[in-house]
Structures are given as C-alpha cells and as structure tokens.
C-alpha positions in Angstrom: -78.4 -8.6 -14.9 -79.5 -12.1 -14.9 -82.8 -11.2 -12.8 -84.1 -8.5 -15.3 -87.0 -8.3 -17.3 -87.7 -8.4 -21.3 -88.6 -5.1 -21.4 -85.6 -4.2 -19.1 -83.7 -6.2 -21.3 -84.9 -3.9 -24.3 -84.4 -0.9 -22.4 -80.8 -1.3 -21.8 -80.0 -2.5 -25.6 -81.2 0.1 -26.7 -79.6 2.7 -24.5 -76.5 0.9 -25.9 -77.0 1.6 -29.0 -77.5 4.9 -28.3 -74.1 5.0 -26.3 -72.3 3.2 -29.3 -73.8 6.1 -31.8 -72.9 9.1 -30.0 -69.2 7.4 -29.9 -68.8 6.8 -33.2 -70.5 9.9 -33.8 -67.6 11.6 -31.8 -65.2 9.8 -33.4 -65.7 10.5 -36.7 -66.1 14.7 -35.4 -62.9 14.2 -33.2 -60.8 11.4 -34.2 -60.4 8.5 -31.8 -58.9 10.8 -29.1 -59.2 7.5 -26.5 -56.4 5.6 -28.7 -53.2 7.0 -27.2 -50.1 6.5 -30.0 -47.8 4.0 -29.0 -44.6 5.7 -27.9 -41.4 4.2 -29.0 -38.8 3.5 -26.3 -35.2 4.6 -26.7 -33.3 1.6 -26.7 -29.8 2.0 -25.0 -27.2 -0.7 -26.3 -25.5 -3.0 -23.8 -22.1 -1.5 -24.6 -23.5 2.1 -24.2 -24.9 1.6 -20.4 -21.9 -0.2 -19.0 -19.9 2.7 -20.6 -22.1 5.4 -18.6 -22.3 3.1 -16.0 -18.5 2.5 -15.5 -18.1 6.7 -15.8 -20.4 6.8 -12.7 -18.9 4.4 -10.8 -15.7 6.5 -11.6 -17.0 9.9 -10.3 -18.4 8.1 -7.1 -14.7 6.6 -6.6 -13.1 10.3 -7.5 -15.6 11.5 -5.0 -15.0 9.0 -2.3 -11.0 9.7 -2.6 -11.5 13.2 -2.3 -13.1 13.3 0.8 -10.8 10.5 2.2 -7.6 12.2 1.2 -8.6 15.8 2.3 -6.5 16.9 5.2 -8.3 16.7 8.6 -10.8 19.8 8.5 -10.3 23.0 11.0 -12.8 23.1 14.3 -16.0 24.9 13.8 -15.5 28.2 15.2 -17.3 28.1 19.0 -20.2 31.5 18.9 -18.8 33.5 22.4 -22.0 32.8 25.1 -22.2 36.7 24.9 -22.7 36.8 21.1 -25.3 34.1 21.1 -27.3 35.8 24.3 -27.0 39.4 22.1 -28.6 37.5 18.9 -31.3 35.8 21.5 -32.3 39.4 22.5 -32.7 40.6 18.7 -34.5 38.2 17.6 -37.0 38.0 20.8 -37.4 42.1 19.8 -37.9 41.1 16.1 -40.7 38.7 17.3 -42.2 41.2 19.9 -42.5 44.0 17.5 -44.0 41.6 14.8 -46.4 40.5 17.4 -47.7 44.2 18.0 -48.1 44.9 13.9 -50.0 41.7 13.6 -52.5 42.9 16.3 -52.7 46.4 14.5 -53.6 44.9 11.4 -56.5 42.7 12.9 
C-alpha cells in the first residue's frame, strides 16, 4: 500500500466509506448480527466436582471388582468343522445368486 498513488489512494478511501455505509446500513436493518452474546459458563463448585468425581472413581472400582471377582468364565463353545464348512457353502450360494441379480439389473 505504501507504493500507491494519490488517486489510488482516493479510490480506496472512498470504496471504504462505501463498505462502512452499507454496514451500518445493515446494522441498523438487521441488528449487529456479527456481535455474538457472550455466553455465561456454568460454574461447578470445588466441593460439587470432587463429589462427582469421587462417585466415578467409585463405579470404576465397583466395575473393576466385578470383573475380578467373577468366577472363571465357561469355554467358548468350539463350531463342529462340519457346521462351519455347511455355513461356507450358504453363504458362497448367497453371494453367487446375488452376483447373477446384479448382472440382470445392469
């Protein structure tokens, strides 16, 4: 900006004044919609977050004792080799047969 001329100089003034006009021109039509409102924080006493944080710490301990104190869990039941080789061959039929619609379609 340092390099510009008088009348550039002019130009761009008034072009700002321009700008400045249509704003406050908006903002009396619209209100100053730019201007968010200042929100107003919650504000948690110290007494009231150690309480929820103690109760937390609580559940996490409950939760932790559970799982140490259940009883040693059963063995996922084992799918037969047969079961697992009948299931293959439906879903490889399930696949084939939605393979030939989609062609159909297209």
């Amino acid at each position: 900006m340092i390099n510009l001329s008088a009348s550039q100089l002019r130009h761009t003034a008034d072009i700002k004044d321009k700008i400045e006009a249509l704003q406050s021109e908006l903002t009396r039509l619209f209100g100053n919609t730019n201007a968010a409102a200042p929100r107003k924080r919650r504000k948690m006493s110290a007494t009231a977050r150690a309480k929820i944080a103690a109760a937390q710490r609580a559940r996490w301990a409950k939760q932790r004792g559970r799982k140490a104190a259940k009883p040693a869990s059963r063995p996922r039941r084992k799918m037969s080799a047969a079961a697992r080789k009948r299931l293959a061959q439906l879903a490889k039929a399930r696949w084939a047969k939605a393979k030939v619609a989609g062609r159909k379609r297209l």
